[in-house]
C-alpha positions as CSV (number, residue, x, y, z in Angstrom):
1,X,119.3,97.6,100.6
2,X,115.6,95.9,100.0
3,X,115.4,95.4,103.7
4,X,116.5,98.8,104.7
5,X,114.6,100.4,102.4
6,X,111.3,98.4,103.9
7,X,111.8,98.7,107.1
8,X,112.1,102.8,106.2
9,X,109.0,102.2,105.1
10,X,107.3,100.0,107.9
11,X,108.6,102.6,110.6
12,X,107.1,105.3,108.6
13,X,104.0,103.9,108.1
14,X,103.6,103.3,112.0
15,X,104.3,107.0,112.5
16,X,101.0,107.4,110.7
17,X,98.9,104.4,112.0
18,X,96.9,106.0,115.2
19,X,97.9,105.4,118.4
20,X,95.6,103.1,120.7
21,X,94.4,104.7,123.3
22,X,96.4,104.5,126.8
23,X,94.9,102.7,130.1
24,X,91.4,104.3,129.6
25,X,90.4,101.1,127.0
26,X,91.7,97.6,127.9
27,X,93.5,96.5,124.3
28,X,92.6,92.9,125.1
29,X,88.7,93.4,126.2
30,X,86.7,91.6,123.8
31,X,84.4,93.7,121.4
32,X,83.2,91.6,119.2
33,X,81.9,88.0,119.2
34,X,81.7,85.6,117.2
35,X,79.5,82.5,117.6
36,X,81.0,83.0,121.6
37,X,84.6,82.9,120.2
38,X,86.1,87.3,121.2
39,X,87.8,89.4,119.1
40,X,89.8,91.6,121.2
41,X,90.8,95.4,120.6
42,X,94.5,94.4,120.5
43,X,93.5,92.1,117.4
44,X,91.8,94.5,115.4
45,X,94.6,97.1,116.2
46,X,97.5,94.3,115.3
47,X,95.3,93.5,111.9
48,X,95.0,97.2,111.2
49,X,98.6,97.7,111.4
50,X,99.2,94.8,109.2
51,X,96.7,95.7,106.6
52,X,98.3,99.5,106.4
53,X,102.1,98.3,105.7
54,X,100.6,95.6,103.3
55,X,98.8,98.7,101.1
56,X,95.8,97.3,101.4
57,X,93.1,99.7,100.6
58,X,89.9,101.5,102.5
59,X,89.9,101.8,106.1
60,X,92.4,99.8,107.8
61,X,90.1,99.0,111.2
62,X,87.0,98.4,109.3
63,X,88.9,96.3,107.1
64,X,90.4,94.4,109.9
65,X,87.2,93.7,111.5
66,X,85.4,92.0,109.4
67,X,88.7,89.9,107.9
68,X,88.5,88.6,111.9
69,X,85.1,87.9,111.7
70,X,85.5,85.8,108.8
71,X,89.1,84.4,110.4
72,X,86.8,83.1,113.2
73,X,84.2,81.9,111.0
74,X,86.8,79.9,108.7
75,X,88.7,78.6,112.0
76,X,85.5,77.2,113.3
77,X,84.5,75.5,110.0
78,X,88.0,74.0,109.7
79,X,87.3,72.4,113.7
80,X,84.0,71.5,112.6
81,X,85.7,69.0,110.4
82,X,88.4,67.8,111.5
83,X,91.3,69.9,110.3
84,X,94.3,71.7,110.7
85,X,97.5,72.3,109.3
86,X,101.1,72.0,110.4
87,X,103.7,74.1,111.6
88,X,105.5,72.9,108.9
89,X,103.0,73.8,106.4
90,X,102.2,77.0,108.3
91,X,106.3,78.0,107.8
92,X,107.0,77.0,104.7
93,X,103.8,79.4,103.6
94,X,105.5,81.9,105.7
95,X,108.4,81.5,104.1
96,X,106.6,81.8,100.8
97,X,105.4,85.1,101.9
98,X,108.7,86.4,102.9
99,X,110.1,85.7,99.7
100,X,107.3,87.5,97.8
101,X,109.1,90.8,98.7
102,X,112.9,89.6,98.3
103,X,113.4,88.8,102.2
104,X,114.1,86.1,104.4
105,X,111.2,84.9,106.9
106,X,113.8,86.1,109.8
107,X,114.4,90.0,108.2
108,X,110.6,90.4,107.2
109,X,109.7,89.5,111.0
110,X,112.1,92.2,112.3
111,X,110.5,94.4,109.9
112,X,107.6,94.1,110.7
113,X,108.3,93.8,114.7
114,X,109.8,97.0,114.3
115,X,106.3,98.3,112.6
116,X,104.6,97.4,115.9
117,X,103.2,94.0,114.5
118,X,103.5,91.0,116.4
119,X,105.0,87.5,115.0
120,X,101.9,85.6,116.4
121,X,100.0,88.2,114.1
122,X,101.1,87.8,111.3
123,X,101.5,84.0,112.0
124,X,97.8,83.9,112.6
125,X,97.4,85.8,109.3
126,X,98.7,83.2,107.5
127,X,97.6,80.3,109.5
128,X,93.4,81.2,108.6
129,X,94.5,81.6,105.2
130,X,95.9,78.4,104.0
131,X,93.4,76.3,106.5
132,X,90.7,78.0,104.5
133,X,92.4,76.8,101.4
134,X,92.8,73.8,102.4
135,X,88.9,73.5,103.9
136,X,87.5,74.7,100.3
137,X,89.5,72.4,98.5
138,X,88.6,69.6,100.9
139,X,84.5,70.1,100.4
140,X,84.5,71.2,96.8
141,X,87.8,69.8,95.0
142,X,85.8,67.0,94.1
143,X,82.8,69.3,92.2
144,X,85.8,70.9,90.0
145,X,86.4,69.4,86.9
146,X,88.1,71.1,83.9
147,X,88.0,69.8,80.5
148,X,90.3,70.5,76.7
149,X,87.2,73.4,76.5
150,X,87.9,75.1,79.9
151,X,91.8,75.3,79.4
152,X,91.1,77.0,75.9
153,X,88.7,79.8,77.0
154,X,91.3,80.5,79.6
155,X,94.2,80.7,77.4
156,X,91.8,83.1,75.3
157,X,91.0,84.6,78.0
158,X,94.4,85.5,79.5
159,X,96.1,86.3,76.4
160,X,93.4,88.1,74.7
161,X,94.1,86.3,71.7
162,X,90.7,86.6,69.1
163,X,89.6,89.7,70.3
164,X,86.8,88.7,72.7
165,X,84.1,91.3,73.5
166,X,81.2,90.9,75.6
167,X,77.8,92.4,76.3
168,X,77.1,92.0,79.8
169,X,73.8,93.3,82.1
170,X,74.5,93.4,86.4
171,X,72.5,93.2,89.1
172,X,74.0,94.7,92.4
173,X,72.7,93.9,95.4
174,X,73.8,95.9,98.7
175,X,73.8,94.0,101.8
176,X,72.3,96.0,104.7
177,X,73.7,95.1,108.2
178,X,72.0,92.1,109.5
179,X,70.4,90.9,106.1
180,X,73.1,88.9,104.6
181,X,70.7,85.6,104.4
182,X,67.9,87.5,102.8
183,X,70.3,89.4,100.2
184,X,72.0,86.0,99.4
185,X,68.3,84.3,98.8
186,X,67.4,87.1,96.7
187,X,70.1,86.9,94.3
188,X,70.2,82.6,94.2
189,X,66.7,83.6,93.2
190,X,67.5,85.9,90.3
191,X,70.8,83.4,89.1
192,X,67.7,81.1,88.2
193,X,66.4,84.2,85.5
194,X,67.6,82.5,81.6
195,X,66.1,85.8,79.7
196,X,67.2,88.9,79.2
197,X,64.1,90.9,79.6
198,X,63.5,89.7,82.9
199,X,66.4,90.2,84.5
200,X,66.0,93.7,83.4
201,X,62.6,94.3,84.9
202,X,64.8,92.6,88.4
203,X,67.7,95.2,88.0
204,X,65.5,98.4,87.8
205,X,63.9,96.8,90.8
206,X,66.6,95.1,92.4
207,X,70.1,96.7,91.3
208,X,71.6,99.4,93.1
209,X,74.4,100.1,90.5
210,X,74.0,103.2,88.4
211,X,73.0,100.9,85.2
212,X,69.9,99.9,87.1
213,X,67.6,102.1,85.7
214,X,68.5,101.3,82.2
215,X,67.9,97.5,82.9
216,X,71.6,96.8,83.9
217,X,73.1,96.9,80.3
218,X,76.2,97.5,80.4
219,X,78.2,98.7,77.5
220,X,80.6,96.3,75.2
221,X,83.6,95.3,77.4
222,X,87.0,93.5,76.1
223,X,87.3,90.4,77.9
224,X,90.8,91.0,79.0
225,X,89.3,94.3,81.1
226,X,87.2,91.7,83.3
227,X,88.6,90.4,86.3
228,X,90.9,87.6,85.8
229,X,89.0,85.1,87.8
230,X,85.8,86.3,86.4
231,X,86.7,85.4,82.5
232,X,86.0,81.4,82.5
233,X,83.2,82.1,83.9
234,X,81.7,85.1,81.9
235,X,83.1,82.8,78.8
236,X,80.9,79.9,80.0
237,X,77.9,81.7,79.7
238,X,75.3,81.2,76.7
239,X,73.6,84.3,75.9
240,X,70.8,84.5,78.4
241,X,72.6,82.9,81.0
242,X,73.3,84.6,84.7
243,X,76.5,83.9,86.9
244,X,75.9,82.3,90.3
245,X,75.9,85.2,92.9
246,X,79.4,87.0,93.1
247,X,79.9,87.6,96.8
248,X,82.0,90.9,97.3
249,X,82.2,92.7,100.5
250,X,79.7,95.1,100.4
251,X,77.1,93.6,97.5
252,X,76.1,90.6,96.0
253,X,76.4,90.7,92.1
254,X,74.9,89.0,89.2
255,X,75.9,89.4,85.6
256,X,73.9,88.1,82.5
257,X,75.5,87.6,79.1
258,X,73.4,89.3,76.3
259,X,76.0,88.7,73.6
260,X,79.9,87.8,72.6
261,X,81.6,88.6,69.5
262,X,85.2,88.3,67.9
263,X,87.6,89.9,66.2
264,X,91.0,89.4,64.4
265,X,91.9,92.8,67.0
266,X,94.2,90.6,69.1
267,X,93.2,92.2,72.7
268,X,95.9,94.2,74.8
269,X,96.7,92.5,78.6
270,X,97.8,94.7,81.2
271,X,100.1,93.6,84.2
272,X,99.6,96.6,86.6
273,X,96.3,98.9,86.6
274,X,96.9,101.9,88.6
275,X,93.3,103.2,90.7
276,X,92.5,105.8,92.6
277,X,90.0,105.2,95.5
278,X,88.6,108.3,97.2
279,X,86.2,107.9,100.6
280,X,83.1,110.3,100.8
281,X,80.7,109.5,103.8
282,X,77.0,109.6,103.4
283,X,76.8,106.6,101.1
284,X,74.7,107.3,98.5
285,X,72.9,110.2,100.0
286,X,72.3,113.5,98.1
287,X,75.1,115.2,99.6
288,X,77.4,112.6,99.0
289,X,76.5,112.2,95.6
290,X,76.7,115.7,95.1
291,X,80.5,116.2,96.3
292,X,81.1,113.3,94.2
293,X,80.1,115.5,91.3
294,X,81.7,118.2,92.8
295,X,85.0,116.4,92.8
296,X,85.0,115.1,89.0
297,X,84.4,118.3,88.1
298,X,87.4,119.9,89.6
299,X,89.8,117.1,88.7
300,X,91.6,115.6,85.8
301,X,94.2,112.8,86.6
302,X,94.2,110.8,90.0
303,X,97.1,113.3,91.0
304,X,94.4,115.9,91.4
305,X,92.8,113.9,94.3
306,X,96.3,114.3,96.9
307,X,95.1,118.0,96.7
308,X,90.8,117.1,97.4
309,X,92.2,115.0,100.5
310,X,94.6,117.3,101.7
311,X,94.1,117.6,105.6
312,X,92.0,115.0,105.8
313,X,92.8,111.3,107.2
314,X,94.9,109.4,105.3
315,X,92.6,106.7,105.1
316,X,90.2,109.0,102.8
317,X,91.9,108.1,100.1
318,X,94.0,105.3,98.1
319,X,96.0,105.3,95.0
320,X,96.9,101.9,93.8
321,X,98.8,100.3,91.3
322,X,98.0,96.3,91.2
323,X,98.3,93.3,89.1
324,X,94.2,92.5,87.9
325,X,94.6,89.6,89.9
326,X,95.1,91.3,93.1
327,X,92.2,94.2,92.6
328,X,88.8,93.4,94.2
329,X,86.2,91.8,92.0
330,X,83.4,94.7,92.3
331,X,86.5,97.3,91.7
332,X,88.1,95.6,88.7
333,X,84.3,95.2,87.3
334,X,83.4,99.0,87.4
335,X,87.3,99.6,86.5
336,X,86.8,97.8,83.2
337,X,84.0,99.8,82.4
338,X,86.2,103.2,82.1
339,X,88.9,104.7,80.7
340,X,92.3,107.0,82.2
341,X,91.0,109.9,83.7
342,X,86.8,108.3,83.9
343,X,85.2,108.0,87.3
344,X,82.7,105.7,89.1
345,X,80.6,106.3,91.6
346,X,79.1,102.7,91.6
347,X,80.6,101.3,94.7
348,X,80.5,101.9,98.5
349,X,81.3,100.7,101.8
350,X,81.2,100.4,105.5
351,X,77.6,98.8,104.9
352,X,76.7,101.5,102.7
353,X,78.2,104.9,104.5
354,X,80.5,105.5,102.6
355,X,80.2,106.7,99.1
356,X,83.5,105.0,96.8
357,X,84.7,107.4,94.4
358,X,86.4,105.1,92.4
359,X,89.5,107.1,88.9
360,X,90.8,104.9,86.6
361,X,94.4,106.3,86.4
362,X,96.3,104.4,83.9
363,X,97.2,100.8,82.6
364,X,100.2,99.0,81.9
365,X,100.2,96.8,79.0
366,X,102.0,93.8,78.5
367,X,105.1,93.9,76.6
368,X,104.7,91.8,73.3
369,X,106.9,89.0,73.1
370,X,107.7,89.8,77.2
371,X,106.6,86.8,78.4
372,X,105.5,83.2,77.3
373,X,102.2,81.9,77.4
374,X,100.7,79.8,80.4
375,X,101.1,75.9,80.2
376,X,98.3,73.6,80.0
377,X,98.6,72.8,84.0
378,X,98.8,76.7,84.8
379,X,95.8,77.2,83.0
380,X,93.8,74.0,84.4
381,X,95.2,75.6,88.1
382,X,93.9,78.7,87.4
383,X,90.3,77.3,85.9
384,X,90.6,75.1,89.3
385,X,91.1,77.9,91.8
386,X,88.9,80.3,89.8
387,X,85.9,78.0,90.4
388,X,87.0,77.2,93.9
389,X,87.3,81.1,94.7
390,X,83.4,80.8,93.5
391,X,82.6,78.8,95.9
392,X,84.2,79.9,98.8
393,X,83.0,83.4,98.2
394,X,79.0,82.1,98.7
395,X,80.1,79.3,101.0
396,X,81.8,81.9,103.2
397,X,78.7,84.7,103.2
398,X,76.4,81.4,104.1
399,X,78.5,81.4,107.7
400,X,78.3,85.0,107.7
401,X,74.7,84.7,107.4
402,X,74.4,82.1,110.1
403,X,76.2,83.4,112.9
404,X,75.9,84.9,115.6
405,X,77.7,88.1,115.7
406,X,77.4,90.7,118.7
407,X,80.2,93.6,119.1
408,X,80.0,97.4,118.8
C-alpha cells in the first residue's frame, strides 16, 4: 500500500514537473562551471525532479543549481584531501534513506525511476552528502568538544524545561551575486561587536531585515521557537555576545543576546510546524512589497493562499508541514517570531528577486508524557553536529567565495 500509494504520487508529481525541451537544447551541454568541472542541463533537470518529489520548497531549478554548485565544490574539497567513501558506505546510507519512508532501497528506486529520476541521480545525491559529512568531521571533529554544561543547555533546550526566554537583536546581511567574500568579511567583522549599542548602530546600517531600523531588537522569544540547531548556541551566549556568522542561502545572519530569563512556565515543544511560503518577484521593490501588503490583507489562514496562486506556477507557492529540524535556519528564525495566521516579509530569494512571503499556519505540540527524554550521548550528538553544522555552513560559503563559477 505505502509503495503504491508513493509511486501515485511520484507519477503525479512528474505530470507537473515541466518538460525539457526537445532536440532544440542539448540536455547534456554544460551550463554552468565550476572551478572547470560542467554542470550539465540534464543534471539540473534530474536534481529538479528530485527536489519536487522530495517536497522541497522554492523553485525546484534554482534550487538544484546552486545544491550542484556546492555538490562540485564539496566533491573537489573531499579530492583535495584525500578522501572518499565506499560503495558500501554509499549503500548502506542508501538504504538508510529508503527506509526513512517505509521502503526497500529496490521499491524506492522503481519509484523513483518511474518519476523520471535516474539511479545514478539519486546515487550521486547521496554520495556528496555523506563525503561532505565525512570531510567536516575530518577538519573540525577535533575543534568540538562538549562538556556536563553543553549537554545540560541542550536538554533545556530541547525539552523546554525552565521556561527559557530570550531577547535577541539580528543583523541580516543579503548576499548580492558575485559578493559572497565581501558579505562574509563584513559580518566576521561585526561577530567581533561585544556591546549592544554598537551592533545596533551596524544593523540600521547593515541589516536588511525589517527590525533594522529599530536597531535589530527583536521581541522576547521562547527558546524552544528557535531553530533546533541554533539553541546551544544562542544559550552560550553572555549578554552582549554575537553568534559567528550564520550562513543561509540567501543572507548571512548575526544574532546578539541582550538578555535571558526563566520561568517555572515549563515551555511547550512542537514536532511538526506547518508554513506557508508564497513567491512574489521584485524582491524587495515597491511593488513587491506592496502586493505583499495586498495579500495579508485579503487573507486569513494559509488556506487562503491556494486561491492568491491560483493560475499561477506551482512553484509560486509552498505549504509545509516539517519537524523544526528540517525547516531552514532563516525560515524557522522569522517563523519563531510569529504566531498562526502572522506573516513575514523578512526573507527573499533568487539573489534577492524574489520577495518571500512567508504564514505561520499552525504548530503541533508535543504530547506530554509522548515520548522520553534524549540520553546523555543523543544530546552530546546533537551539541556535536550542531557545532559541526556551524562550521560547515561558513567553511562551505568560503569555497563559494573562492571559485570560479561561470554559467548562465
Amino acid at each position: 500500500m505505502r509503495l503504491a500509494l508513493l509511486t501515485c504520487i511520484l507519477t503525479a508529481l512528474t505530470w507537473a514537473l515541466p518538460a525539457p525541451p526537445a532536440a532544440a537544447q542539448n540536455l547534456f551541454e554544460p551550463v554552468i562551471r565550476v572551478n572547470e568541472k560542467a554542470i550539465t542541463r540534464f543534471e539540473i533537470d534530474q536534481r529538479a525532479r528530485l527536489l519536487t518529489l522530495f517536497r522541497a520548497p522554492g523553485d525546484p531549478v534554482e534550487t538544484a543549481r546552486e545544491q550542484l554548485i556546492e555538490d562540485r565544490l564539496k566533491m573537489q574539497e573531499a579530492k583535495n584531501i584525500g578522501l572518499e567513501i565506499s560503495e558500501d558506505m554509499l549503500l548502506s546510507s542508501m538504504d538508510e534513506f529508503a527506509a526513512r519512508a517505509n521502503l526497500e532501497l529496490d521499491d524506492m528506486l522503481n519509484a523513483l525511476g518511474d518519476a523520471g529520476v535516474e539511479e545514478g541521480t539519486f546515487r550521486e545525491y547521496i554520495r556528496v552528502n555523506i563525503t561532505w559529512r565525512e570531510v567536516i568531521t575530518a577538519r573540525f571533529g577535533s575543534q568540538v568538544s562538549v562538556n556536563e554544561d553543553d549537554v545540560e543547555r541542550a536538554r533545556l533546550a530541547l525539552s523546554g524545561q525552565g521556561g527559557v526566554r530570550v531577547l535577541l537583536s539580528e543583523i541580516v546581511l543579503p548576499i548580492p551575486q558575485g559578493q559572497l567574500e565581501a558579505v562574509l568579511a563584513r559580518a566576521e567583522t561585526l561577530a567581533a561587536i561585544d556591546n549592544t549599542r554598537d551592533f545596533e548602530v551596524a544593523a540600521r546600517r547593515f541589516s536588511a531585515s525589517p527590525t533594522g531600523p529599530t536597531g535589530g531588537r527583536m521581541e522576547w522569544t521562547s527558546i524552544s521557537d528557535l531553530p533546533p540547531q541554533l539553541r546551544p548556541v544562542i544559550l552560550d551566549l553572555a549578554p552582549g555576545e554575537v553568534t559567528e556568522p550564520i550562513t543561509t542561502e540567501q543572507a548571512i545572519i548575526l544574532l546578539q543576546m541582550r538578555d535571558i530569563a526563566e520561568t517555572n512556565a515549563v515551555e511547550p515543544r512542537y514536532s511538526e510546524i506547518k508554513y506557508a511560503t508564497y513567491y512574489i518577484p521584485g524582491g524587495r521593490s515597491e511593488a513587491a512589497l506592496q502586493e505583499a501588503a495586498r495579500v495579508e490583507d485579503v487573507i486569513n489562514t494559509c488556506d487562503d493562499l491556494y486561491g492568491i496562486a491560483q493560475g499561477q506556477p506551482v512553484s509560486v507557492l509552498d505549504v509545509l508541514e516539517q519537524p523544526p529540524s528540517e525547516i531552514p535556519q532563516d525560515i524557522a528564525l522569522q517563523l519563531s517570531q510569529l504566531d498562526p495566521g502572522e506573516v513575514s516579509t523578512a526573507l527573499t530569494r533568487s539573489n534577492g528577486q524574489t520577495l518571500m512571503f512567508l504564514m505561520l499556519c499552525a504548530r503541533t505540540p508535543v504530547i506530554a508524557g509522548a515520548e522520553e527524554g534524549p540520553s546523555v550521548e543523543e544530546l552530546t550528538t546533537f551539541v556535536q553536529t550542531s557545532r559541526l553544522e556551524s562550521y560547515a555552513d561558513g567553511y562551505l560559503a568560503r569555497l563559494k567565495a573562492e571559485a570560479r563559477i561561470i554559467g548562465d
